[in-house]
C-alpha positions as CSV (number, residue, x, y, z in Angstrom):
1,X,120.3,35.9,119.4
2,X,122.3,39.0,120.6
3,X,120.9,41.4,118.3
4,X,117.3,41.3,119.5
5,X,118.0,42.7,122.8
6,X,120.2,45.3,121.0
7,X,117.8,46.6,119.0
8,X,115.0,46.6,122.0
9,X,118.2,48.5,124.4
10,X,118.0,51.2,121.9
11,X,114.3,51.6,120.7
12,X,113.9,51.7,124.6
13,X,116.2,54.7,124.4
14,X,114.5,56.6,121.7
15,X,111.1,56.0,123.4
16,X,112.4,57.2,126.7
17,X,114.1,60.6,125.3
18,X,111.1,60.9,123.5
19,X,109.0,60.8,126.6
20,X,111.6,62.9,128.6
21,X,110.9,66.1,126.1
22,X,107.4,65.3,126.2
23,X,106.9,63.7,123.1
24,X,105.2,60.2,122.6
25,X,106.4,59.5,119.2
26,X,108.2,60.2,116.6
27,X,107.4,61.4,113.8
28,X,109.6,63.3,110.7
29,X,110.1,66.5,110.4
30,X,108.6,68.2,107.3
31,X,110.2,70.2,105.4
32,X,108.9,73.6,105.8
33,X,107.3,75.7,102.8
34,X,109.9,78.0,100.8
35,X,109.7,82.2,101.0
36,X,108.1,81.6,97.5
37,X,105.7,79.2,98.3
38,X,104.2,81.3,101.1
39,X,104.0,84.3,98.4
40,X,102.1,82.6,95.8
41,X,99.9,81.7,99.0
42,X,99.6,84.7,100.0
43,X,98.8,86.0,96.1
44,X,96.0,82.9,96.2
45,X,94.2,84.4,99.3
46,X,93.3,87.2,97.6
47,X,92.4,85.7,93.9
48,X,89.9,87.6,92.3
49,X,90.4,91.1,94.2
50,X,91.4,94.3,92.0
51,X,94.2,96.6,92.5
52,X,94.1,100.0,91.3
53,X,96.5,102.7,90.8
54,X,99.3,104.4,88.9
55,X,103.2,104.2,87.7
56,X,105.2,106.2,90.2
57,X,108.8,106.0,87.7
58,X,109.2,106.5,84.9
59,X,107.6,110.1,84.1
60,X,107.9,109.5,80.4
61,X,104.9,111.0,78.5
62,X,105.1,108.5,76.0
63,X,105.6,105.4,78.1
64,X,101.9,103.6,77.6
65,X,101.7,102.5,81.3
66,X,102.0,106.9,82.3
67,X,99.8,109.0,83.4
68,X,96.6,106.2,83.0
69,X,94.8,104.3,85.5
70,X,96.2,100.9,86.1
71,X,94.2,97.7,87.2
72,X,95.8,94.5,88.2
73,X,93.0,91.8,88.8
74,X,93.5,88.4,90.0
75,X,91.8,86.4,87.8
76,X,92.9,82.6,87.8
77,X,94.3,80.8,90.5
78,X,95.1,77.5,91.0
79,X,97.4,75.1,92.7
80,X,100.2,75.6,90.3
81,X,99.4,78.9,88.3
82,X,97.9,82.8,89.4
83,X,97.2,85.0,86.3
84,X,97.0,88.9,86.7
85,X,95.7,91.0,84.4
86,X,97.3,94.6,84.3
87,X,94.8,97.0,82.8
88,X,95.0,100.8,81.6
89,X,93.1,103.4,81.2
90,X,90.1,101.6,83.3
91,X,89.6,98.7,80.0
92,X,92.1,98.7,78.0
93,X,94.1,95.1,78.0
94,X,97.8,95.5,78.7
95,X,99.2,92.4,79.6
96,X,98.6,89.4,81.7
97,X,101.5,88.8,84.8
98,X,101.7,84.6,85.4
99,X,102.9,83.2,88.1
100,X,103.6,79.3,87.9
101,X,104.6,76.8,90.0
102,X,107.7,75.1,88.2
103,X,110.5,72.2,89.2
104,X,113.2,75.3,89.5
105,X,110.8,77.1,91.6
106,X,108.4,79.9,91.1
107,X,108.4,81.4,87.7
108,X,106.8,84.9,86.2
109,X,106.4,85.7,82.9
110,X,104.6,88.4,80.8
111,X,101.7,87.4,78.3
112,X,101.2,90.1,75.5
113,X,99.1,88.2,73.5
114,X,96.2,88.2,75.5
115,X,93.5,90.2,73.5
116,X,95.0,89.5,70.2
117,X,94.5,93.0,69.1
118,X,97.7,93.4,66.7
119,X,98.6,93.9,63.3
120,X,99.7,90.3,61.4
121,X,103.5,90.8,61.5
122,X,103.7,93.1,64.4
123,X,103.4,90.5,67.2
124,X,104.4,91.3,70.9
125,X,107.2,89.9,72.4
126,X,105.8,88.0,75.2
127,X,106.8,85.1,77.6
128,X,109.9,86.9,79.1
129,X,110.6,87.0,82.8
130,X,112.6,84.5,85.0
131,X,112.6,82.3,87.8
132,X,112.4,84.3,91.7
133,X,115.9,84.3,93.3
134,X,116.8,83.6,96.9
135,X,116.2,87.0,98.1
136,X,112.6,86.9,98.4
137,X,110.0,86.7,101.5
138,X,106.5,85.7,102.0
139,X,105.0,89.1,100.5
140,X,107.8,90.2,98.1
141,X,109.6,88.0,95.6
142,X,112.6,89.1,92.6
143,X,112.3,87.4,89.3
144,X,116.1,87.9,87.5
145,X,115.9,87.5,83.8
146,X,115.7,84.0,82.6
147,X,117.9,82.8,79.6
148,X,114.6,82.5,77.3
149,X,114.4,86.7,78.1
150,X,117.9,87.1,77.2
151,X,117.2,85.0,73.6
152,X,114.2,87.1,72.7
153,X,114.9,90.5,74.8
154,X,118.9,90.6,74.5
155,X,118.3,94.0,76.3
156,X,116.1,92.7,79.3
157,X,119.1,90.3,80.1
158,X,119.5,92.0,83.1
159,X,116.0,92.8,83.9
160,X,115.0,91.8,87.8
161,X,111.1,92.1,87.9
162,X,109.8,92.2,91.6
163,X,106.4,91.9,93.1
164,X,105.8,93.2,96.6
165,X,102.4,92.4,98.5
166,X,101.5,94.5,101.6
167,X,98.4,92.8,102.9
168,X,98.0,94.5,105.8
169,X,98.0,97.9,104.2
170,X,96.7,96.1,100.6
171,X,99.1,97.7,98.6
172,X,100.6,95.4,95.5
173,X,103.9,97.1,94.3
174,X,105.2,96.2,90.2
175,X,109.3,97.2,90.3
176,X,111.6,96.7,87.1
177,X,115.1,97.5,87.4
178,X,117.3,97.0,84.3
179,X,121.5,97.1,84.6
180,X,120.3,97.9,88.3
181,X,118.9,100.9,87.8
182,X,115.0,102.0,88.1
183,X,112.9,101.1,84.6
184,X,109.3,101.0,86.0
185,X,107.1,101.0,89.1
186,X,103.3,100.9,89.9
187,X,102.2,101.3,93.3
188,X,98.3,100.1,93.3
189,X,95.9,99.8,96.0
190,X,93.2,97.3,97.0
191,X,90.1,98.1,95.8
192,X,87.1,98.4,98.5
C-alpha cells in the first residue's frame, strides 16, 4: 500500500508548482499554428476582395501577362482550399492560383483549364507548382517546384513561385524565379 501515498506525494507537487506560477491546473500545451497556416489565414480574411495591377519583370512585349491590366480575385475559400483567379486585360481568364491544404503542408498549383477556351490538341499544361518550403512567414510563403512540375515542365524544375501579402499596405506580390534568377513579377493593389 506504498504506492498510493507515492503517487499522492507527487500529484501534491505538481499541484503546488502549479499554484506557485500562478496556475491552477494543467493543461497541454498546443501546438502552435505553422508560418503557412497563418498565411492561408491571412489569404481567407480577405476572400472575395480584388487586386489589381501590373507585371513589374519581365518587360517582354510578347510575354501575355505585359503591359495589360492584371486582376487577382479571391474567389473560393474554404477550410482546406483558396482559389485566385488572375485576370488580364480587365476580363480576359488567365489562370486560376490554388492553394490547398495538404498532409505535406500547403500546396499551390496553377489551373489553366479554367475557361476551356482551347483548340482540341493544344491543351495547357496546368497543375504545376509545389509544396511551400520552410522559409515562409505569415504574409509571404515560397512554393519550390514539386516532382509532378518537373514530369510535365522538365524546365520549371527549378521554379520557386512565391506569394507575398502586405495587408497593411494591401499589396499582394506574384514572384517566379527559375535557376534563381528573376522569370516574373506582379505587384497588385487592393482594390477600394
Amino acid at each position: 500500500m506504498k504506492y498510493p501515498f507515492y503517487i499522492l506525494i507527487i500529484a501534491l507537487i505538481f499541484t503546488a508548482c502549479a499554484e506557485e506560477n500562478g496556475d491552477t491546473h494543467l493543461e497541454p500545451e498546443l501546438p502552435a499554428e505553422t508560418t503557412q497556416d497563418d498565411f492561408f489565414s491571412n489569404l481567407f480574411s480577405i476572400c472575395g476582395e480584388t487586386f489589381s495591377g501590373a507585371s513589374t519583370y519581365p518587360d517582354e512585349p510578347d510575354h501575355p501577362l505585359v503591359d495589360t491590366e492584371l486582376n487577382a480575385t479571391l474567389t473560393t475559400c474554404t477550410e482546406e482550399r483558396i482559389e485566385i483567379n488572375l485576370m488580364r486585360d480587365g476580363d480576359t481568364w488567365h489562370a486560376t492560383w490554388i492553394l490547398t491544404k495538404r498532409e505535406d503542408g500547403l500546396h499551390l498549383y496553377h489551373d489553366h483549364i479554367g475557361d476551356r477556351d482551347y483548340e482540341e490538341g493544344e491543351e495547357p499544361l496546368t497543375g504545376y507548382g509545389g509544396y511551400a518550403d520552410d522559409r515562409g512567414t505569415a504574409t509571404q510563403q515560397f512554393f519550390p517546384a514539386d516532382d509532378y512540375t518537373a514530369e510535365i515542365l522538365p524546365e520549371a524544375a527549378t521554379n520557386v513561385w512565391m506569394m507575398d501579402l502586405d495587408l497593411e499596405n494591401g499589396v499582394f506580390v506574384y514572384y517566379l524565379e527559375r535557376h534563381d534568377e528573376p522569370r516574373f513579377r506582379a505587384e497588385l493593389k487592393l482594390d477600394e
